[in-house]
Structure formats: C-alpha cells, structure tokens
Backbone bond lengths (Angstrom), bond angles and torsions (degrees), N, CA, C in turn:
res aa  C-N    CA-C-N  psi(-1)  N-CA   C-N-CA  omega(-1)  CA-C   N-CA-C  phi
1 X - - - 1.459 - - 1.531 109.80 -
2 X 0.901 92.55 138.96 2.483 103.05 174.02 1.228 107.54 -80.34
3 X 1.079 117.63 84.52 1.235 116.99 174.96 1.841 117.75 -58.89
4 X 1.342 101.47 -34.49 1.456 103.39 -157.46 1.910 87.21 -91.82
5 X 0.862 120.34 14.45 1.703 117.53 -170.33 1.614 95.02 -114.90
6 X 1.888 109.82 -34.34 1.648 103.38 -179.96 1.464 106.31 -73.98
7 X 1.477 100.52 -33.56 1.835 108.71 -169.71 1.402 100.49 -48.72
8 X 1.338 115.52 -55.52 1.559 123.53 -176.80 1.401 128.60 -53.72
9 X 1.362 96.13 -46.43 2.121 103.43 148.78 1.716 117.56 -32.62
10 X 1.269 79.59 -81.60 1.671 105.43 178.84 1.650 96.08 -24.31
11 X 1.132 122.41 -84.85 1.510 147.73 -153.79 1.729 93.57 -50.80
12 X 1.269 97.86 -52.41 2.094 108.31 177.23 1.484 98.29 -49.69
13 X 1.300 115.72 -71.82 1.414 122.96 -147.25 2.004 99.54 -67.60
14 X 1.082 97.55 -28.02 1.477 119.97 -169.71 1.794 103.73 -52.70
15 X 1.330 101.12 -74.47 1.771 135.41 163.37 1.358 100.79 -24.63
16 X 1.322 107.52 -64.39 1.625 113.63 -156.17 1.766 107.49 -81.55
17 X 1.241 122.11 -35.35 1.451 124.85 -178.20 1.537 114.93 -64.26
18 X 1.892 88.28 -50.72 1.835 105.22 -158.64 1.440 107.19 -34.41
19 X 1.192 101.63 -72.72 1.883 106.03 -179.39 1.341 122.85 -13.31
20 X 1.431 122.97 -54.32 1.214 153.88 157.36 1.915 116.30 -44.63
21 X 1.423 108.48 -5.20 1.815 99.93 -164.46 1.153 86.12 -99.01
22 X 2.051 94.78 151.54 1.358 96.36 167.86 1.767 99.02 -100.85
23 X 1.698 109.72 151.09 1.208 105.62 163.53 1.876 130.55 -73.40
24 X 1.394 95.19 131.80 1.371 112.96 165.49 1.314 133.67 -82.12
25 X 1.133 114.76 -18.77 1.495 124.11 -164.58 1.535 103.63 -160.37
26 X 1.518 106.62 136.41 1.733 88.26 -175.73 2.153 74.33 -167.66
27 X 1.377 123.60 112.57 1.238 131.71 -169.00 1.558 101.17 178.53
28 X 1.273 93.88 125.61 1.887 110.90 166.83 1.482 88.91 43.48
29 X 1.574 114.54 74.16 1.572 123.72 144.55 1.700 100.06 71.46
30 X 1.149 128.97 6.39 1.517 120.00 -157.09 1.868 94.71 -118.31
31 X 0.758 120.86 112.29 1.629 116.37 -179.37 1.616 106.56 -127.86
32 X 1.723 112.48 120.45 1.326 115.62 -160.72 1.522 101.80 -142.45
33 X 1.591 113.13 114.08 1.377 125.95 176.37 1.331 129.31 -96.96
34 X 1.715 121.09 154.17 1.547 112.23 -155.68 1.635 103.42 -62.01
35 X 0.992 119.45 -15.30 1.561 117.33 174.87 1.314 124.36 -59.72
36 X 1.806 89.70 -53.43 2.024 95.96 156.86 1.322 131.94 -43.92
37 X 1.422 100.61 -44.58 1.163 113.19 -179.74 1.732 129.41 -54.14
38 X 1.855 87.18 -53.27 1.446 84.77 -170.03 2.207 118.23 -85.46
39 X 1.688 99.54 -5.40 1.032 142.92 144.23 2.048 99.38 -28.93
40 X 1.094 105.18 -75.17 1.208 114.29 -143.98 2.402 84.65 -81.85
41 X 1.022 105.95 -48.93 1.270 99.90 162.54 1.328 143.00 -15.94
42 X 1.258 88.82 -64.70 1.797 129.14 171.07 1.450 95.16 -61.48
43 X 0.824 119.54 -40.71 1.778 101.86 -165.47 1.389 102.47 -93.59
44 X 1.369 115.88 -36.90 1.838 115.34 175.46 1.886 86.64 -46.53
45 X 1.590 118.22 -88.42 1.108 126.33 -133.77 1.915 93.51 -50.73
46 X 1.279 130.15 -41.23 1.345 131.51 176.11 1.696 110.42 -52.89
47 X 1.214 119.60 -46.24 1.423 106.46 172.58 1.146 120.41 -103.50
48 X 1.425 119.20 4.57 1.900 106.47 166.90 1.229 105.45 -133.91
49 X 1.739 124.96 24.48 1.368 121.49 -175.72 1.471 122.96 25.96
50 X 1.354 96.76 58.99 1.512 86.66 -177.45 1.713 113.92 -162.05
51 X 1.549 133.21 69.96 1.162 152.03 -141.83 1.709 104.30 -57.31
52 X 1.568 113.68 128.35 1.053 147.58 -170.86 1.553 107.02 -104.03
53 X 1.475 102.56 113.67 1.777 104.42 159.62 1.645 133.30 -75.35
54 X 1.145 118.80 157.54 1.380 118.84 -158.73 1.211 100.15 -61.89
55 X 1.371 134.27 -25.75 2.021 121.81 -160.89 1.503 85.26 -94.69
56 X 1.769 150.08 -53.19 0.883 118.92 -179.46 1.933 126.30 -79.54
57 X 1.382 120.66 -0.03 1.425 135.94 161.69 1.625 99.42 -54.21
58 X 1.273 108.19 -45.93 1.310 99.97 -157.32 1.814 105.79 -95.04
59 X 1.165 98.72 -16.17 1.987 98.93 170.88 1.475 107.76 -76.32
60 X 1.643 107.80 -16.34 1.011 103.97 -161.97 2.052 108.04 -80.38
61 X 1.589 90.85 -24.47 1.662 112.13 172.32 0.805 131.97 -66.37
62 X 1.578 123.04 -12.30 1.587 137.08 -145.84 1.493 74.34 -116.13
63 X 1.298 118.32 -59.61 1.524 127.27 -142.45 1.659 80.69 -69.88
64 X 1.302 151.59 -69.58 1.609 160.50 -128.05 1.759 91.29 -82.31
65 X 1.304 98.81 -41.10 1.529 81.63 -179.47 1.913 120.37 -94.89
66 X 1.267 115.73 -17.58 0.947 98.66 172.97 1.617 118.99 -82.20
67 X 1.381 117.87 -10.26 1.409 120.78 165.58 1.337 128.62 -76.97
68 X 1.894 113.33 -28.47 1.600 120.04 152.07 1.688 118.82 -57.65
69 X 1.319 98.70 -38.94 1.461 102.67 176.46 1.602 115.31 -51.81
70 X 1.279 90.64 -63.56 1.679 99.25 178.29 1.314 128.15 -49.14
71 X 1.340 116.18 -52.01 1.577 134.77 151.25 1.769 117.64 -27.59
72 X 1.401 103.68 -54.07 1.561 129.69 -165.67 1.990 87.80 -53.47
73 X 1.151 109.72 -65.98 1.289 142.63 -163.13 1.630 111.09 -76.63
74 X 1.497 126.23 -23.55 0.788 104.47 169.56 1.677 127.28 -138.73
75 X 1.699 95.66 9.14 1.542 114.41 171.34 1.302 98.07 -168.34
76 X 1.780 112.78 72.86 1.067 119.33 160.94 1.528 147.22 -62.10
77 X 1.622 89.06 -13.95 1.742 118.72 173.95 1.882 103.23 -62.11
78 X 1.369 120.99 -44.86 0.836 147.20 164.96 1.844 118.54 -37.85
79 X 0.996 75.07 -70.58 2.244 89.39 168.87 1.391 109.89 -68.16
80 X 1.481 108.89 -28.82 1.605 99.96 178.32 1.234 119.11 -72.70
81 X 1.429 105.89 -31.44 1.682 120.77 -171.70 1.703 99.79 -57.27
82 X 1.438 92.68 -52.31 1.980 105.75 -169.20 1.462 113.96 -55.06
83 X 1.814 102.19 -41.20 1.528 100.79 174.87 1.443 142.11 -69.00
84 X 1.832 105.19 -22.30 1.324 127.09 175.92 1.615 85.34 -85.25
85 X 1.496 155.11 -35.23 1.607 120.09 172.80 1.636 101.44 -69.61
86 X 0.985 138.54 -32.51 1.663 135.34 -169.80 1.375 101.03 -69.18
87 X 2.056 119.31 -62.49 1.646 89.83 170.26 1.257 123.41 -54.06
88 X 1.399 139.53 -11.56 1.128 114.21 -153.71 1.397 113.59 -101.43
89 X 1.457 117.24 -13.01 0.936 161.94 -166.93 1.471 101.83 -80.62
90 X 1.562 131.89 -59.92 1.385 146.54 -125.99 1.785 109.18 -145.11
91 X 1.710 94.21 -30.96 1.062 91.82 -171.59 1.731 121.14 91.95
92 X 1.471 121.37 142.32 1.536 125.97 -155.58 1.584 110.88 -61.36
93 X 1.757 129.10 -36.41 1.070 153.74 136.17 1.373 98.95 5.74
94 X 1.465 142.91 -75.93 1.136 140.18 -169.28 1.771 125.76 -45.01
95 X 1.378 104.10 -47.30 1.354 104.12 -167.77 1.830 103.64 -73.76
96 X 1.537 124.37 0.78 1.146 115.42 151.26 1.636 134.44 -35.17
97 X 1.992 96.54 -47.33 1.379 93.04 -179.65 1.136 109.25 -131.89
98 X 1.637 133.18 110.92 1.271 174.22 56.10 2.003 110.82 91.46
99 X 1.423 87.60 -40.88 1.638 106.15 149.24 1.700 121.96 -66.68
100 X 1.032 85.01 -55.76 1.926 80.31 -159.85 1.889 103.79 -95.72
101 X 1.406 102.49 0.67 1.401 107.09 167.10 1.546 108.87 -92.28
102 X 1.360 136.32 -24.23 0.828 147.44 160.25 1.738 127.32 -61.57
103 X 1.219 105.29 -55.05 1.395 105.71 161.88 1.751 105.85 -34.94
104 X 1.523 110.33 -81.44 1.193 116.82 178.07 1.261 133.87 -19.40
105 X 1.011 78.72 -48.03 2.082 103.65 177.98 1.632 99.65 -69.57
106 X 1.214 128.71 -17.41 1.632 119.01 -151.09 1.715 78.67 -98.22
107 X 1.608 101.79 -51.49 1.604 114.61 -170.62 1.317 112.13 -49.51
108 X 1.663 114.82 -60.86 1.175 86.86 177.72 1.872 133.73 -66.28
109 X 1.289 108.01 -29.14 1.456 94.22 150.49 1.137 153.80 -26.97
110 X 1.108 106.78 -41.88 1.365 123.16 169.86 1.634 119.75 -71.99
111 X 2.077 107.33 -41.54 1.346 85.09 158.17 1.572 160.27 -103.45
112 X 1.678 81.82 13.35 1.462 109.46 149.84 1.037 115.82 -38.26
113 X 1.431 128.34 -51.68 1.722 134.38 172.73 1.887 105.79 -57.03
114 X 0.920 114.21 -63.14 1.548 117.07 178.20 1.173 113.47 -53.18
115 X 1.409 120.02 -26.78 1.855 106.92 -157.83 1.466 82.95 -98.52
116 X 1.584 137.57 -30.65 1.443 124.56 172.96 1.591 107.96 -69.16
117 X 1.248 129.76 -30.82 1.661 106.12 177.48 1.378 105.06 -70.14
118 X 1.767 117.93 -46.51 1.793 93.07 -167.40 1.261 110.61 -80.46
119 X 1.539 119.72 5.33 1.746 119.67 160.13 1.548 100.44 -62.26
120 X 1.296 110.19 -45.95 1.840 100.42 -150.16 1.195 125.07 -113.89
121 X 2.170 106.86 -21.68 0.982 101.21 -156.92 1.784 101.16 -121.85
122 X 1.390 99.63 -23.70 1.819 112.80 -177.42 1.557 136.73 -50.58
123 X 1.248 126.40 94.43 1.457 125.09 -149.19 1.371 93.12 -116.48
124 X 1.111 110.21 141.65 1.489 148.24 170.64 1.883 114.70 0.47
125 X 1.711 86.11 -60.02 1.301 129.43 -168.19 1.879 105.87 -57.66
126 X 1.513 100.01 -59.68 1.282 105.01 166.10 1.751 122.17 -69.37
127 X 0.947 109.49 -8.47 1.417 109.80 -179.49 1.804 103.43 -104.67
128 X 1.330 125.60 2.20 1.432 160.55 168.24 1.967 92.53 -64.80
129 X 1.397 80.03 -66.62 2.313 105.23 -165.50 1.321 87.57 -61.50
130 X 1.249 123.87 -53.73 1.732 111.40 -164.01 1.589 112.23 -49.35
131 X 1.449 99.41 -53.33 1.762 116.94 -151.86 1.595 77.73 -75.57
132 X 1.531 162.38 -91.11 1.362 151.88 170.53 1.311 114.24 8.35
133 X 1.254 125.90 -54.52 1.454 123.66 -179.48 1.932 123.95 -76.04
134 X 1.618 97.62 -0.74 1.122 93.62 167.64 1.438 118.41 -82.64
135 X 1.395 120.82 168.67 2.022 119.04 -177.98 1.423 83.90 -96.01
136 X 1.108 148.70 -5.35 1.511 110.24 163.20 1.797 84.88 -164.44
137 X 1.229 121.07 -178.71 1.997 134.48 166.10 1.487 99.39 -156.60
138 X 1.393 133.41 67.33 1.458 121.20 -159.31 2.049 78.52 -95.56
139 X 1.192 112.64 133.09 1.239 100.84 172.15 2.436 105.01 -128.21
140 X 0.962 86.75 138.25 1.917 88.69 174.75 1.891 103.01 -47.19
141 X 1.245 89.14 140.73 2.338 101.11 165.06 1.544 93.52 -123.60
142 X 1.825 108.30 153.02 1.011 91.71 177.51 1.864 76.73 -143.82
143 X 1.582 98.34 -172.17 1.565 86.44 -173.66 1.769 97.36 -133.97
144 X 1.654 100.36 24.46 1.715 97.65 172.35 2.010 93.54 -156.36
145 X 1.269 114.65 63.84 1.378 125.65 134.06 1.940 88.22 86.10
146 X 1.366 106.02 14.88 1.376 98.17 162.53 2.021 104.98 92.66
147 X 1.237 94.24 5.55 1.734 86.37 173.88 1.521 114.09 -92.10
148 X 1.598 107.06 -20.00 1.842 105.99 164.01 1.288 118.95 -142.60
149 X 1.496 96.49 117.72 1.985 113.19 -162.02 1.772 86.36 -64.00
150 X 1.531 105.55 140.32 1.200 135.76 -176.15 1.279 102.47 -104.15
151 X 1.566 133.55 -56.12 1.572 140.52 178.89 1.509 108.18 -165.55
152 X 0.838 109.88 158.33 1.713 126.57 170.65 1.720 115.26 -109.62
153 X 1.338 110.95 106.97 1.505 143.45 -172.84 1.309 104.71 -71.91
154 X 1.313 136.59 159.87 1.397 138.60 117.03 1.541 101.29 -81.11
155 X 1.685 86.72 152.54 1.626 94.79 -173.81 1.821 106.17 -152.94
156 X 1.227 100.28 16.14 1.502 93.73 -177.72 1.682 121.50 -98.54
157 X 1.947 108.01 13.10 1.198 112.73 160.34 1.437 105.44 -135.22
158 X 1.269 117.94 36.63 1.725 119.38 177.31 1.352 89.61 -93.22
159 X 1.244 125.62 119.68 1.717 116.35 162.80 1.502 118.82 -75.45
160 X 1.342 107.37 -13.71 1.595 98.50 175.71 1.217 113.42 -83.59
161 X 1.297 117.48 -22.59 1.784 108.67 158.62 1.481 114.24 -71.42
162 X 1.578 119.10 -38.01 1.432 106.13 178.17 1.645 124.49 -64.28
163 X 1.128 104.10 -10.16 1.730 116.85 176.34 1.118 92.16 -75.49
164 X 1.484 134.00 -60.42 1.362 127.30 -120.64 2.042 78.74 -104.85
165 X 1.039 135.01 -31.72 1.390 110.88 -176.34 2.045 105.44 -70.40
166 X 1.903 99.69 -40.24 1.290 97.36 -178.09 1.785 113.34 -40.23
167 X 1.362 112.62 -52.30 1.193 114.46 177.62 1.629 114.39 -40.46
168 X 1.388 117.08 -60.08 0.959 135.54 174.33 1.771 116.19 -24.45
169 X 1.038 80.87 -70.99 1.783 100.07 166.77 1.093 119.83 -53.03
170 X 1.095 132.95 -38.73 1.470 127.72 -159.10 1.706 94.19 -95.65
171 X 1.686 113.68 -18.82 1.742 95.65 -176.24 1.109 95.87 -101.85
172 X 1.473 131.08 1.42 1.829 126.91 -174.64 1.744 101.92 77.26
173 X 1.181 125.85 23.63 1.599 124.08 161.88 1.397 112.34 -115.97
174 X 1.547 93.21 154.88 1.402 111.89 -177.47 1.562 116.65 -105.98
175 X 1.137 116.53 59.25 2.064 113.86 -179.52 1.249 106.34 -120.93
176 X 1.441 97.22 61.18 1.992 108.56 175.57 1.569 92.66 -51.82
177 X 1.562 112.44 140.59 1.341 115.58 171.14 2.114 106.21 -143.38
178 X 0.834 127.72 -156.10 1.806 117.76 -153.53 1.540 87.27 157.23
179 X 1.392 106.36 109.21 1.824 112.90 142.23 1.620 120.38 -76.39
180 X 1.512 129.53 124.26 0.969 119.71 165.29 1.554 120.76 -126.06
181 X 1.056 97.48 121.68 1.991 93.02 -174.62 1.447 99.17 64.24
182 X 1.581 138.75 37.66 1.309 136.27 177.86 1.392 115.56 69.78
183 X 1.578 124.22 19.22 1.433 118.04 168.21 1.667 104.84 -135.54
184 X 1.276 95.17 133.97 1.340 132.94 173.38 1.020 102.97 -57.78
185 X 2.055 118.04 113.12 1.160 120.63 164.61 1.609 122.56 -127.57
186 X 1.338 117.09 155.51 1.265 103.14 -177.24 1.918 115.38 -80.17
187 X 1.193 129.18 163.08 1.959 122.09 177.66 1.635 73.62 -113.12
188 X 1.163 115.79 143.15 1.282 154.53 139.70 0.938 125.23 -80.81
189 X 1.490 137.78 95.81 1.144 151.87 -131.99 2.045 113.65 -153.77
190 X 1.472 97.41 83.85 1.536 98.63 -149.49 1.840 93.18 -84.26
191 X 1.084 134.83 -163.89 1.147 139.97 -134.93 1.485 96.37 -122.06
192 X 1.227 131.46 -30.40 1.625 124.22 153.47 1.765 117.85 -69.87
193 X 1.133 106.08 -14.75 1.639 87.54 -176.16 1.804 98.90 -121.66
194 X 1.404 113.30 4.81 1.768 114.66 155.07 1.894 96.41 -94.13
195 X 0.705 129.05 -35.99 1.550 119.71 160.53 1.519 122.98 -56.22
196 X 1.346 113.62 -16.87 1.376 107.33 -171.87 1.974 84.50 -96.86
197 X 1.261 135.12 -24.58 1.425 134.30 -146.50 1.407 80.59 -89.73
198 X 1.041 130.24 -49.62 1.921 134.42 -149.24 1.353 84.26 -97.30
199 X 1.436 153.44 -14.10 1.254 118.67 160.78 1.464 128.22 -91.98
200 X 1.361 88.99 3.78 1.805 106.85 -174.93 1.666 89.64 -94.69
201 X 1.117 130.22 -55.34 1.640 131.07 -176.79 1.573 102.07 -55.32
202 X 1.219 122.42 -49.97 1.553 132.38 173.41 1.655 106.50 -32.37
203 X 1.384 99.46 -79.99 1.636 127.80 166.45 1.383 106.51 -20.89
204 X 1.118 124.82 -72.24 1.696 123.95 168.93 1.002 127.00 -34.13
205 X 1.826 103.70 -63.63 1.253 111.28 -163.11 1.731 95.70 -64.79
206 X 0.901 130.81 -69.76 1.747 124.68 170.40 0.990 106.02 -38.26
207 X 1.038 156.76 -37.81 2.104 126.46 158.09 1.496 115.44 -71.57
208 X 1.128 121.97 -9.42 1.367 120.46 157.26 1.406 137.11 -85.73
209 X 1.653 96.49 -2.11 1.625 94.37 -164.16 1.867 80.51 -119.34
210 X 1.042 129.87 -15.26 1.532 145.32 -169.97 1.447 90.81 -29.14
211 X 1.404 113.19 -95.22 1.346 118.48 -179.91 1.623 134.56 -5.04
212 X 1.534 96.21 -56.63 1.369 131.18 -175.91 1.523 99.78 -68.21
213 X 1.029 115.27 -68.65 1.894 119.10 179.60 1.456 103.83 -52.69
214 X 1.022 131.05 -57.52 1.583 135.96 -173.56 1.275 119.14 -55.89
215 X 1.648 117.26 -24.71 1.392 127.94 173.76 1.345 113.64 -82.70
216 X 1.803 125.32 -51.28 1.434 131.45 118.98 1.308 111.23 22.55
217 X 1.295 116.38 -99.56 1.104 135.78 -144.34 1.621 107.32 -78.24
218 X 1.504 121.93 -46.22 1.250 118.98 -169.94 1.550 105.70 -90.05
219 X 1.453 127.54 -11.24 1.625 121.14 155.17 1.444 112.85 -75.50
220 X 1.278 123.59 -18.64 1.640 109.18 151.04 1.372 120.50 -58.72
221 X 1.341 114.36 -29.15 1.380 108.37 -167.27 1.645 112.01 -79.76
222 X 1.699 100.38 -40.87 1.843 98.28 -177.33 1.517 102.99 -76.30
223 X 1.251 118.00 -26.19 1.894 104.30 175.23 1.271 106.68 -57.92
C-alpha cells in the first residue's frame, strides 16, 4: 500500500472539507469537527481494517489528544523523537494536519509498548500459543536454499521449527532451518505467509501489553 500517496489524499480532502465541519466536541482546549471525525475513521478502518462508530471514533479523539497534549508539555523530547520517524516516514506534508499527525503519534506509541515486550519480555513458549491457533502453517522444505521445493510440511506444532524461527526473530534473520529424518532442510517462508506469522505475534503482543498502555494512557489524562 502507498502510504505517502493516501497521506496526500487525506491531507487534500482534509484542506478542502475542514472549513465546512461542524464542531462536535469543543471542551478543555480540545475542539473536534465531524470532518475530524469521520477523517479519523477512515484512517482506523485503513490501518486496522476494522470499522469504528462515531461515539467510540470520537472517545477515541478526546483520548489521542489529551495524551499528545500531555506528552507535548511534559516530555516533549519524546514527541520530537516520534515526529522525526513520522516525517521520515510520510514525509514533511503531514504535520500540516494535526489530525492525522496525531493519530500517528498515538500509533506509534502504542508500538513503543510492543517493540519493548518482544525486546524484553517474549518467550518462545508464547510464540509456541500463537503458531497453535492457526487452522493450518503448511510451509515448503527444500534441501538447496529454496530453489527446488522438496515437500510441504505442517509446521505450526513442530517446536523445533518454533525455536528455530523464534531465534530468528529475535536476531532479525531469516535461515529457517528443520531436521528431518537427520537432514537439514531449509522452510521457505515467502512474504505472505511471514506476514501472516508477524501479524499474529503483533496481535498478541497488543493484548498483552493492553493493560499496560491503557494505564499509560489514562494517568496522562487525570495528571
């Protein structure tokens, strides 16, 4: 997906409507119009496929900005860090609109929380539970570096593959390997079905860190 080609939509359509919004919300410095709103929708359902109604869209606005606010104000070194990955990411264009730079800002927050559990806290075992809950992980072995498929495995309750990808993961390499009958084979592991593994590990790690962010987030709000 183009991200930096939708951002640029966004930012067009954004410009040209706003003028036009009526406000919804306007309390303790925070003023938020149906444009924002449905604005802010659009971008949930694009990055979490998954459609948001207007009363929680809009808790969801109150909550993003009074926690940037707080941040802004009280570890701004912090927001700066987030904003130089978002331009860099998106390009300078973004911090025009205050909405969809904000989202960003909330997002990456959030995976600040994830990238410190599978830094610190993610063991083997749980990454064991993930690959189990799939209906099947049949992945190709080959026995010369993946240029001629040998057989197609299930592999989502072999633990010696779940070790050997965990490893994998944790150093950022890809040399999936599998003993079978005493020969060394390579897993072939193409880029739709390691996309389907890292969004299932993702998935976890965000119901595991849930708690933790939510406590985060709403003691910014009563300070």
């Amino acid at each position: 997906m183009d991200y930096k080609f939708i951002t640029k939509l966004i930012l067009f359509i954004f410009f040209t409507l706003n003028a036009f919004g009526n406000i919804i919300y306007n309390k303790n410095e925070i003023i938020i119009t149906d444009i924002e709103l449905n604005l802010y929708k659009e971008l949930y359902l694009k990055n979490y496929n998954i459609k948001i109604n207007d009363s929680n869209g809009l808790k969801d606005l109150v909550l993003i900005n009074n926690v940037i606010n707080f941040l802004k104000k009280n570890n701004s070194e912090f927001v700066n860090k987030i904003d130089k990955s978002i331009v860099d990411q998106f390009g300078k264009k973004i911090q025009d609109n205050e909405i969809l730079l904000n989202f960003y800002r909330f997002s990456k927050i959030r995976d600040e929380f994830i990238y410190e559990y599978f830094k610190n806290d993610l063991t083997v075992n749980e990454v064991q539970k993930v690959f189990k809950k799939f209906d099947n992980l049949k992945l190709p072995i080959s026995d010369n570096e993946c240029l001629i498929i040998k057989d197609i495995i299930e592999t989502k309750e072999n633990r010696e593959f779940v070790y050997n990808f965990f490893d994998n993961l944790k150093n950022n390499t890809k040399n999936y390997r599998l003993k079978i009958d005493g020969i060394i084979y390579d897993v072939c592991i193409d880029n739709k079905n390691y996309y389907k593994i890292e969004k299932a590990i993702v998935s976890y790690i965000r119901e595991q860190t849930k708690k933790e962010f939510e406590y985060f987030v709403y003691e910014k709000i009563k300070n």
